[in-house]
C-alpha positions as CSV (number, residue, x, y, z in Angstrom):
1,X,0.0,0.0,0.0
2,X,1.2,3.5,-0.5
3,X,0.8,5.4,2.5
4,X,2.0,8.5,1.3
5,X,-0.5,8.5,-1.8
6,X,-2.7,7.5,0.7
7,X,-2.4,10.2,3.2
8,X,-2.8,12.4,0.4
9,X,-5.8,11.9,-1.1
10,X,-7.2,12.3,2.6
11,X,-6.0,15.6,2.7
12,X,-7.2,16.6,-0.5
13,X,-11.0,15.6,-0.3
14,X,-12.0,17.6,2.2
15,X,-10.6,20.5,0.3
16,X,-12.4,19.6,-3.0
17,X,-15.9,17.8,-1.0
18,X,-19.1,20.0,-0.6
19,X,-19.2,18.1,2.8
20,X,-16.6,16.4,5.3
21,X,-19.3,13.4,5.7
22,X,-19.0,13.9,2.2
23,X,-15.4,13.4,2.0
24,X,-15.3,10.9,4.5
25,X,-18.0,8.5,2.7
26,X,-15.5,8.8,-0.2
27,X,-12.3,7.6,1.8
28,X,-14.0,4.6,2.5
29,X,-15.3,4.2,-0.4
30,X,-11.2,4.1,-1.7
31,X,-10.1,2.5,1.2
32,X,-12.5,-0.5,1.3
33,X,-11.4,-1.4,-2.8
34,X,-7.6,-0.5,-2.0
35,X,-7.9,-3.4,0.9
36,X,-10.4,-5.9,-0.6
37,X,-13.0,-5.7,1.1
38,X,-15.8,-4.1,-1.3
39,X,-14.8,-5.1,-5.4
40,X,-16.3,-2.3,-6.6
41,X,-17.4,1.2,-5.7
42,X,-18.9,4.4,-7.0
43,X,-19.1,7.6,-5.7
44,X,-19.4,11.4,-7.3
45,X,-18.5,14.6,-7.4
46,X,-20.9,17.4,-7.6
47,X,-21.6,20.2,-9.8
48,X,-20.0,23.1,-7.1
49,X,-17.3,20.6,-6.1
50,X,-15.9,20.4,-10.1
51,X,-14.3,23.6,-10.0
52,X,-11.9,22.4,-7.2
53,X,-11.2,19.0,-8.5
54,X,-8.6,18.4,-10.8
55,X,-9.5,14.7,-11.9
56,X,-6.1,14.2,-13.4
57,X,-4.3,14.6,-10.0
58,X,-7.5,12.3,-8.4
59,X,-6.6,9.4,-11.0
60,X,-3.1,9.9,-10.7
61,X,-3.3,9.6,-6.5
62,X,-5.4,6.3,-7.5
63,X,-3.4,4.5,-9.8
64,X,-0.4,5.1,-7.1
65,X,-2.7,3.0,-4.7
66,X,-3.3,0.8,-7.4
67,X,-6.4,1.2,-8.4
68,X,-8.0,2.0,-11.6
69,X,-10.8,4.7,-12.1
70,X,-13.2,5.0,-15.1
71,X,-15.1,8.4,-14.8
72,X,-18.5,9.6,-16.2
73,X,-20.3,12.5,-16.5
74,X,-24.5,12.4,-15.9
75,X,-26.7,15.1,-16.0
76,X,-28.4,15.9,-12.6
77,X,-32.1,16.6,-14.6
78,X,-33.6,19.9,-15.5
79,X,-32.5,22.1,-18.8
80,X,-29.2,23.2,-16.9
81,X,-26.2,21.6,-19.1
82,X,-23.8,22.8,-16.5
83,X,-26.1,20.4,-14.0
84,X,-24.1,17.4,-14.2
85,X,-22.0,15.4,-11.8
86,X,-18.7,13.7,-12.5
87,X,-19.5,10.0,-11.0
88,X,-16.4,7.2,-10.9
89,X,-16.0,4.0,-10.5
90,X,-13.4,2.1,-8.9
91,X,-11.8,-1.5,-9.4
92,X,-8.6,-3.0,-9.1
93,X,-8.3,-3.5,-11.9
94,X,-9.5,-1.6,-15.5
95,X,-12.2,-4.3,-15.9
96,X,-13.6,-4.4,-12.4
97,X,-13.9,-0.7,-13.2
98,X,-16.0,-1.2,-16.1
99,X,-17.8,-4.0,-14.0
100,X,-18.9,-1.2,-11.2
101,X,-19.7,1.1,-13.8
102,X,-22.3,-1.4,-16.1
103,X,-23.9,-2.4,-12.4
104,X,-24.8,1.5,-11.4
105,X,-26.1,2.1,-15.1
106,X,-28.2,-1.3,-14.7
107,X,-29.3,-0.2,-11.2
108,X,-30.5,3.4,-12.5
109,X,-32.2,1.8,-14.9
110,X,-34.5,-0.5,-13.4
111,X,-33.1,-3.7,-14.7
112,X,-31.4,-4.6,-11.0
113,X,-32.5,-4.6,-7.9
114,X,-30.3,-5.3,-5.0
115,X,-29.1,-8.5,-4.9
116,X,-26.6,-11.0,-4.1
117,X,-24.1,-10.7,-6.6
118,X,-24.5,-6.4,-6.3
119,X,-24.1,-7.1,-2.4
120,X,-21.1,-9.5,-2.8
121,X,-19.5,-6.8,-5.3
122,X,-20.4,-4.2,-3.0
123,X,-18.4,-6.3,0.1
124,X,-21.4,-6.1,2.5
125,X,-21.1,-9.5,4.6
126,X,-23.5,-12.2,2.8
127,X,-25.8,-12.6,6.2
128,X,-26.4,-8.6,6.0
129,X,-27.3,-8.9,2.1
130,X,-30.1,-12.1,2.9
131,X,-31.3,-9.9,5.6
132,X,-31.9,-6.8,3.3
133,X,-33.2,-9.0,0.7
134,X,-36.0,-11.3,2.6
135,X,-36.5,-7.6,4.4
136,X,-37.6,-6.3,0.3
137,X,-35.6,-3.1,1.4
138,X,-38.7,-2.2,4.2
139,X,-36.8,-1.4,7.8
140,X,-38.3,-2.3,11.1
141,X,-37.7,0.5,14.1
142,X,-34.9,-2.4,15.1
143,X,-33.6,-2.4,11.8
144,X,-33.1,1.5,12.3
145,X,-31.7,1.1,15.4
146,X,-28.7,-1.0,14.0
147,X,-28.5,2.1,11.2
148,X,-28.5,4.8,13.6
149,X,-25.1,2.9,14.8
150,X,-23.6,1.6,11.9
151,X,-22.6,4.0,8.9
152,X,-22.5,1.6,5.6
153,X,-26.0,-1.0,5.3
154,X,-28.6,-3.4,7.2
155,X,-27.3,-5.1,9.6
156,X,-28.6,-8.3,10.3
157,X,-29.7,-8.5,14.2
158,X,-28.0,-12.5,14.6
159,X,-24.7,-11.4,13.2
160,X,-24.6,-7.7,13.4
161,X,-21.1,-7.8,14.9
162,X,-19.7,-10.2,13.2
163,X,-20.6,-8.0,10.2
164,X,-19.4,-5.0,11.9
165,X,-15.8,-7.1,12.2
166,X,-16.1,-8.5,8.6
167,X,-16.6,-5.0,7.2
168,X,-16.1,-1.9,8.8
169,X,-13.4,-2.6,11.5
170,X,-11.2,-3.7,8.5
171,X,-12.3,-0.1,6.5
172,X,-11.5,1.8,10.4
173,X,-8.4,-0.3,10.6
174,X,-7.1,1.9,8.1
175,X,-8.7,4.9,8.1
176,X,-7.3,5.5,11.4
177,X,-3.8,4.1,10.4
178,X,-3.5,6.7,7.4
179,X,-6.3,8.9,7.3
180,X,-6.5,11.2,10.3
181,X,-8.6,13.9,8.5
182,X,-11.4,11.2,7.9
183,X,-11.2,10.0,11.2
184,X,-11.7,13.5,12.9
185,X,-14.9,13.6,11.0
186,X,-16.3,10.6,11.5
187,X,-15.4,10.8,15.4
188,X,-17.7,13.8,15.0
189,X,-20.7,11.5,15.0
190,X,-19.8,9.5,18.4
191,X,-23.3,7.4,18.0
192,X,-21.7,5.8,15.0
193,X,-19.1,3.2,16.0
194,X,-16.0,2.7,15.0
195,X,-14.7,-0.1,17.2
């Protein structure tokens, strides 16, 4: 792993992020695909955030992790042509890129729900994807419980830590390791855990 690449790019997207959850969502985003445990991601930048980023730096600070970017701009809606966000998707690989990117354009269509080869791409932990599917995506006042204290899906109430190890520790692991600037924001939200 690259630390110092690393360390970088988590100084740099706060600068360029309309938000610092904002920012923060997209470290982990990185940082769970740079460490294996999601395949794929996707994430965006926004309209007001373009002017900042400078996507040739962003895919340069990637491919020194190791990991290959495909970007694409979509319009937002409305008769604005400057109303578009830059989205990208992430792999390890040019082809895993491509695979992210085909899944979100099959998702925003229609032709996919969730399911368990989106979930398995996605990393969540195979017990938290049944859950959410035998669930048909409808949340229970538990189910929102285990949401207000975990930052990234449904847990599942049998194996919600075991989840919680399987995916996020491994994403905090690191995060705290390398990125202090995502860390400070997410200890900003102390009902959310991290351990």
């Amino acid at each position: 792993m690259n630390e110092k690449a690393l360390r970088e790019l988590d100084a740099w997207m706060p600068t360029v992020t309309k938000s610092d959850v904002g920012a923060a969502r997209n470290m982990a985003e990185i940082v769970g695909v740079l460490i294996g445990v999601k395949t794929v991601a996707m994430d965006l930048f926004l309209p007001e955030e373009l002017q900042k980023v400078d996507l040739k730096w962003f895919r340069g600070k990637l491919h020194e992790l190791g990991l290959h970017v495909i970007f694409e701009r979509r319009a937002l809606g409305g008769n604005d042509p400057m109303n578009y966000a830059e989205y990208y998707y992430l792999g390890k690989d040019h082809e895993t890129a491509l695979v992210a990117q085909n899944l979100f354009h099959k998702i925003w269509s229609g032709e996919w729900e969730m399911n368990r080869e989106i979930g398995a791409l996605l990393g969540y932990p195979q017990t938290a994807v049944e859950y959410f599917l035998n669930k048909k995506g409808k949340t229970s006042k538990e189910d929102q419980k285990r949401m207000a204290r975990n930052r990234f899906y449904i847990h599942s109430p049998e194996h919600e830590d075991d989840e919680f190890d399987a995916y996020e520790r491994k994403i905090y692991a690191v995060l705290g390791q390398f990125c202090p600037k995502t860390m400070e924001v997410l200890k900003q939200s102390p009902e959310k855990r991290m351990v």
